[in-house]
N, C-alpha and C positions, 0 to 999 in steps of 0.2 A: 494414539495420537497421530495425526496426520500435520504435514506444514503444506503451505501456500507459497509457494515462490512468486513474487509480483514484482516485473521488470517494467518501471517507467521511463521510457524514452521522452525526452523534453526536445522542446523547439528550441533551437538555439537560444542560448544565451537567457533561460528561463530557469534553469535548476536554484538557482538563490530562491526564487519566490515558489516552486514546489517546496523546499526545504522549510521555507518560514508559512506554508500553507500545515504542512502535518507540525511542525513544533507547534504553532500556535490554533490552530483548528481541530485538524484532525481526528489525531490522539484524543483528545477530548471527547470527542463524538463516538470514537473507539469506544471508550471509557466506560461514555452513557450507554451503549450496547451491547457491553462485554466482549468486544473483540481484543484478544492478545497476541500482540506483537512478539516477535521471537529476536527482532534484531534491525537494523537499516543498515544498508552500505553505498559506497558513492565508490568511483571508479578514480582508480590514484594511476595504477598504471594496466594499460588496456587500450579498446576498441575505440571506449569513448567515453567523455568526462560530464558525457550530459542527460547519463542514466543514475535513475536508482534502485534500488536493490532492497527489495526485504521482504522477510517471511511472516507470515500467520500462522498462531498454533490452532488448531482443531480439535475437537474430541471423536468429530464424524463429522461427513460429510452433511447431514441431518442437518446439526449445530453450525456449518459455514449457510448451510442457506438461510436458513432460518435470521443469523443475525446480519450477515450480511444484504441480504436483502430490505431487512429493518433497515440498517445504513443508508443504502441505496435510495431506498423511499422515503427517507429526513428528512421532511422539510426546512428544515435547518440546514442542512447540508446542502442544498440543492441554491437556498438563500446566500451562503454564504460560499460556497464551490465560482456562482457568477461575480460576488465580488472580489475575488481574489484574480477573475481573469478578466476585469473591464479592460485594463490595458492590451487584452491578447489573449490568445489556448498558451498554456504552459505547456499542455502535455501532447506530444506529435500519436506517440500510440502508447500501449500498454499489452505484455504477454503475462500470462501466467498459467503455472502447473500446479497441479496438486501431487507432493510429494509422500512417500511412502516411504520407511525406514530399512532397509537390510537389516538383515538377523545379526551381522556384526555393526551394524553403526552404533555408535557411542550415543548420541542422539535419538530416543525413541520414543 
């Protein structure tokens, strides 16, 4: 099992309408592709209150491209990604790693 760490950094004062883009979109789409979520987080005390935080599980590398890239190319997704940002970009950037477990992590 591998995880996905994916940090998205928001445009100001745009983290409400990320958050109601994956509750109500999303996940869904997740859903339809078999992508599984391992968790979200939002920043309480920190750098800054306008990221979010969450991981993807993996089986292999193989399995992230494969469904993520189905994702990616969703028309659906792509339909409804521009309706959620007629008002504006929600999202300024995005980083992410592919994480690997230590022989001692609890999580593997």
């Amino acid at each position: 099992m591998i995880h996905e760490l994916r940090i998205y950094h928001c445009v100001s004062g745009r983290l409400p309408a990320l958050l109601k883009r994956f509750d109500t979109i999303t996940l869904k789409l997740w859903e339809k592709h078999g992508i599984r979520q391992a968790g979200f987080w939002t920043v309480a005390i920190g750098d800054s209150n306008q990221d979010l935080y969450y991981l993807l599980e993996w089986e292999s590398l193989a399995e992230r491209d494969e469904k993520w890239g189905a994702f990616q190319n969703d028309s659906e997704w792509h339909s409804k990604r521009a309706e959620t940002e007629k008002d504006g970009a929600i999202v300024a950037s995005v980083n992410n790693q592919i994480l690997q477990p230590t022989s001692f992590s609890a999580v593997k």
